[in-house]
N, C-alpha and C positions, 0 to 999 in steps of 0.2 A: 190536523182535523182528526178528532174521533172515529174510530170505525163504526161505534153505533151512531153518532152524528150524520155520517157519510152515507150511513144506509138508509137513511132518513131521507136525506137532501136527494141523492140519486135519484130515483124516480120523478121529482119534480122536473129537475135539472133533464134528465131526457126530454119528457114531454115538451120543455120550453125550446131545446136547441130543435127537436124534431117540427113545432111550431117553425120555427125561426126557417129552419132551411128548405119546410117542404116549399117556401115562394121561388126555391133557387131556378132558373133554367139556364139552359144553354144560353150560350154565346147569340146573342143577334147577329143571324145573317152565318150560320154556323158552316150551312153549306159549301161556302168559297172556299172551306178547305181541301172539297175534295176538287176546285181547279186549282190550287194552289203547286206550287212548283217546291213537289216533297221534299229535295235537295236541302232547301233554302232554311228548311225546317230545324235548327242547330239546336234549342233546349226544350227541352221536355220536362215539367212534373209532373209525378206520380206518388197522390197523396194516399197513405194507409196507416194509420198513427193505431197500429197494434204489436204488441209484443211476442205475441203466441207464433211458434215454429209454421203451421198450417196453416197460417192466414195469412204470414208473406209468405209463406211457397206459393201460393194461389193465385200471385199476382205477376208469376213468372210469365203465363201465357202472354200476359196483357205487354209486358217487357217484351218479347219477343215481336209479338206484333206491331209494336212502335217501332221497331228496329229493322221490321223489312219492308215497313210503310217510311220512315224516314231514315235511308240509312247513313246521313251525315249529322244526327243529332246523338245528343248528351243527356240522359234520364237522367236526372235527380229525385229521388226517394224522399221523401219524409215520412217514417214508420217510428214504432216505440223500441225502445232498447236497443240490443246490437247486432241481434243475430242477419240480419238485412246484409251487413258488410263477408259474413263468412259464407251467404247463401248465393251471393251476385257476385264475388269475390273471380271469377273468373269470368264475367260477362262484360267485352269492352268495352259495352256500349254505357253502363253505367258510371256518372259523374260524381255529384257530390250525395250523400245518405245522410242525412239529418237524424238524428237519432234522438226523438225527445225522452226525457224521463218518463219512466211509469206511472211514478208518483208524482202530479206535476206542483200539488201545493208543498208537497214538502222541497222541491227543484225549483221553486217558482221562479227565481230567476236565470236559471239554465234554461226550461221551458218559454220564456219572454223572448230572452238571448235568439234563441235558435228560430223559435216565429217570426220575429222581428225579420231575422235574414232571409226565411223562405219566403215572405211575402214581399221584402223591399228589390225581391232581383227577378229579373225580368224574363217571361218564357212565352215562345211560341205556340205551344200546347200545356193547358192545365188540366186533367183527367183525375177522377176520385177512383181509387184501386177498387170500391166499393161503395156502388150508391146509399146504400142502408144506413153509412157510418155519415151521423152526422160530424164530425171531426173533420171528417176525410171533404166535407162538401164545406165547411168553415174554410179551412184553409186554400181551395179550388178559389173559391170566390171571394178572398181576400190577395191571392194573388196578382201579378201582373202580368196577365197573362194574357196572351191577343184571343186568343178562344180561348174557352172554357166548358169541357164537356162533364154531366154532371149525370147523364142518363140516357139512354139509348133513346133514340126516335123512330126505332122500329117497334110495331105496336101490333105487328100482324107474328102470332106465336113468337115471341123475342126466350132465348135462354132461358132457364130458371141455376143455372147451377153457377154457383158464387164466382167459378174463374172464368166463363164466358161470357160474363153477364158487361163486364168494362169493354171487352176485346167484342163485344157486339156493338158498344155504345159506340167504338171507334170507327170498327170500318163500316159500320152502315153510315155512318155520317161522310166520311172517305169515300167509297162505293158508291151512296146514295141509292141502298138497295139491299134487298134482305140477301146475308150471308149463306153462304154453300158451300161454301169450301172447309175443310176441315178445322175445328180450334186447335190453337199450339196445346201441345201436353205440357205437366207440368215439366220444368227442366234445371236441375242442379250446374250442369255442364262440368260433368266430374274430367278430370285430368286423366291422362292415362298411366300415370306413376300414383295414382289416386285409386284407381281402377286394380291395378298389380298389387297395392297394399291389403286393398281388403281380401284379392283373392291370397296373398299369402296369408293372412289372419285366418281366412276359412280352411286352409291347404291344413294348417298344424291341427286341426282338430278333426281331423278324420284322414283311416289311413285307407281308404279308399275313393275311389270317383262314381260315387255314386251319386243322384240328382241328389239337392238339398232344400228339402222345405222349412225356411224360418220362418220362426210363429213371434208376434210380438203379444205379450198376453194383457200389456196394461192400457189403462185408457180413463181418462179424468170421470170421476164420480159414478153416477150412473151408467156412462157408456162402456164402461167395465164390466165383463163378461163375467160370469161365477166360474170357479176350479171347476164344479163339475161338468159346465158347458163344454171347458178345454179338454180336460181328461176324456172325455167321451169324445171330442173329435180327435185327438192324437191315439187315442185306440181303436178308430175309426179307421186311422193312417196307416198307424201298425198293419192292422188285419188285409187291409187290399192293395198296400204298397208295403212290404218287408222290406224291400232292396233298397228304399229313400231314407238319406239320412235325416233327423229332425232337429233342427239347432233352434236354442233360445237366443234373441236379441232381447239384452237386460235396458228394464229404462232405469233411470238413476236411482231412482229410488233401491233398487237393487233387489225388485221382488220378482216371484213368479207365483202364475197364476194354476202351475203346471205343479208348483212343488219343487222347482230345480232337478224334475227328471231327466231332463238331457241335457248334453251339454250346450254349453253357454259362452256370452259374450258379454261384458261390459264396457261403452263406452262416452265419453263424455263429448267426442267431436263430432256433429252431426253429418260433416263430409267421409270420415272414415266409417260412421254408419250406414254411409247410402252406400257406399263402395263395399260393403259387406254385402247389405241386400241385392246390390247389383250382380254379386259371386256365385250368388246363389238361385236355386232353380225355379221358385215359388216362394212368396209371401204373400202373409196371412196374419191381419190384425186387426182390429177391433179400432172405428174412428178417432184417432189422435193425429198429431203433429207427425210418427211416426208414418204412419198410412201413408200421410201426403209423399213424405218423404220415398216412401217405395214407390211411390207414384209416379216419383218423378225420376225411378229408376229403369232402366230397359227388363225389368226382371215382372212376367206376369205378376198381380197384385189382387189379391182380393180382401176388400174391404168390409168390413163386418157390420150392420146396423141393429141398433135393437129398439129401434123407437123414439129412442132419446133425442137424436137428430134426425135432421131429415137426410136422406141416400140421395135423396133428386138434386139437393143443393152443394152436396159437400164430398159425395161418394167419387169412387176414383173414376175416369174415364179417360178411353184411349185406347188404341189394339194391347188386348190379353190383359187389360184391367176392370178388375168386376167386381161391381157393389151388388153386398148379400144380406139380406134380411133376414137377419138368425128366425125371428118369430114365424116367416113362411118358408124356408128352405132348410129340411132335415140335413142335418152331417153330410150322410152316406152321399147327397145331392153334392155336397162341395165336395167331398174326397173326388164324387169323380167328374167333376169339373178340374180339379186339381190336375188328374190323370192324365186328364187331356190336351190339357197346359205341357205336361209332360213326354206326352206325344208327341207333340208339335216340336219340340225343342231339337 
């Protein structure tokens, strides 16, 4: 199909699947799960049919909370592409990860293949990673699934921010009672030879032990900050921390927003990225797949917004992670928030 065909059809084809699935509800009689005997609870799906880095890190919390609400069951994934297997790749509790094409008419028969399967096998739990996606609520509800939760039934102030928003749908149905207890952060669950790698890759590039603030300076389209924004907060840096080193994380593309004024890093495995930002003493990036990524590293985070997206749905959160509204908070505001990140440490 055409991309200008395609651009055409889109917007129809939304409206009609958002038609189609806003009738979806929960499971009849949804409740019994929270007397159900969580032991007994052995397969789980969790659908997210997107390919983007930040949109399956986001469904880590929800992973974690199925895992200490049931912890004798088997997550099975169905997301886009592949990055799902390098991201959960150390989480035992994940089973099988479906990975459909991105392009499903040009895969059409890889894309059938693999629906075919997630739907003819049978789960105790069916949960959408993401009520918004209609995809994500097709496949829930063509599943075989003894529940199927599709939307939280908490109605009294429920989450707004995209990784809490499943992990509410869950346990207040669980619970049968609005949540209080802390949501899981996001989590990689880096190794600890995983851990030692990236610190030996930050160790050769400075001969000293000085704190290390890495800046990631790129960010799809408009969420992309101007050089001059950068420049004037890394001189920001300069002037009230001399003593902090400043290291660039390069995205693939192999640009910088800074002008490749400091040193630098490129790399293509996003676990030896997170173990870099983990190394390090502060991050600092503008909303991408990367952010998430620091996010879901133990290394304070703070996230950049300028509009484009929304901070309340997507921004980082969690101790010493903080979403920043470039258009309401001057620099000199983050430098010394930064500071005190640095304080703390």
């Amino acid at each position: 199909m055409s991309s200008g065909l395609t651009k055409i059809i889109n917007p129809y084809k939304k409206r009609f699947f958002k038609f189609l699935t806003s009738s979806f509800r929960n499971s009849t009689g949804i409740f019994e799960l929270s007397k159900a005997d969580k032991s007994k609870v052995k397969r789980v799906l969790v659908t997210r049919p997107n390919h983007r880095l930040g949109n399956q890190l986001l469904i880590s919390p929800l992973i974690q909370a199925l895992e200490k609400e049931f912890p004798n069951c088997k997550i099975d994934l169905l997301v886009n592409g592949t990055l799902s297997n390098i991201i959960f790749e150390n989480y035992d509790s994940i089973g099988d990860i479906y990975t459909l094409p991105k392009k499903p008419f040009k895969h059409l028969g890889k894309y059938i293949k693999i629906s075919l399967k997630v739907i003819s096998t049978r789960y105790d739990v069916g949960i959408v990673g993401i009520e918004s996606s209609n995809s994500s609520r097709i496949f829930v509800k063509l599943s075989k699934s003894k529940y199927k939760i599709f939307y939280s039934e908490n109605e009294s102030n429920p989450p707004v921010h995209i990784a809490k928003i499943p992990v509410d749908s869950l346990l207040y149905i669980i619970k049968n009672k609005k949540i209080t207890t802390k949501y899981p952060k996001l989590e990689l669950k880096l190794s600890k030879p995983e851990k030692d790698k990236g610190r030996a890759i930050v160790s050769k590039l400075f001969n000293n032990h000085n704190p290390i603030i890495v800046i990631f300076t790129n960010a799809t389209g408009r969420k992309k900050l101007s050089k001059d924004w950068w420049k004037n907060l890394c001189h920001e840096i300069e002037e009230a921390l001399p003593e902090v080193n400043i290291f660039e994380l390069l995205p693939k593309e192999n640009t910088s927003q800074v002008d490749f004024a400091y040193k630098s890093f490129l790399s293509h495995d996003i676990r030896e990225m997170a173990a870099i930002i983990e190394s390090c003493s502060v991050f600092i990036g503008a909303d991408s797949g990367v952010m998430h990524l620091a996010t879901a590293t133990d290394t304070p985070t703070f996230g950049l917004f300028n509009g484009i997206s929304n901070e309340k749905v997507y921004g980082p959160y969690g101790d010493q992670k903080y979403t920043i509204n470039t258009h309401d908070v001057d620099v000199k505001i983050i430098v010394e928030k930064m500071k005190g990140c640095l304080m703390q440490a």
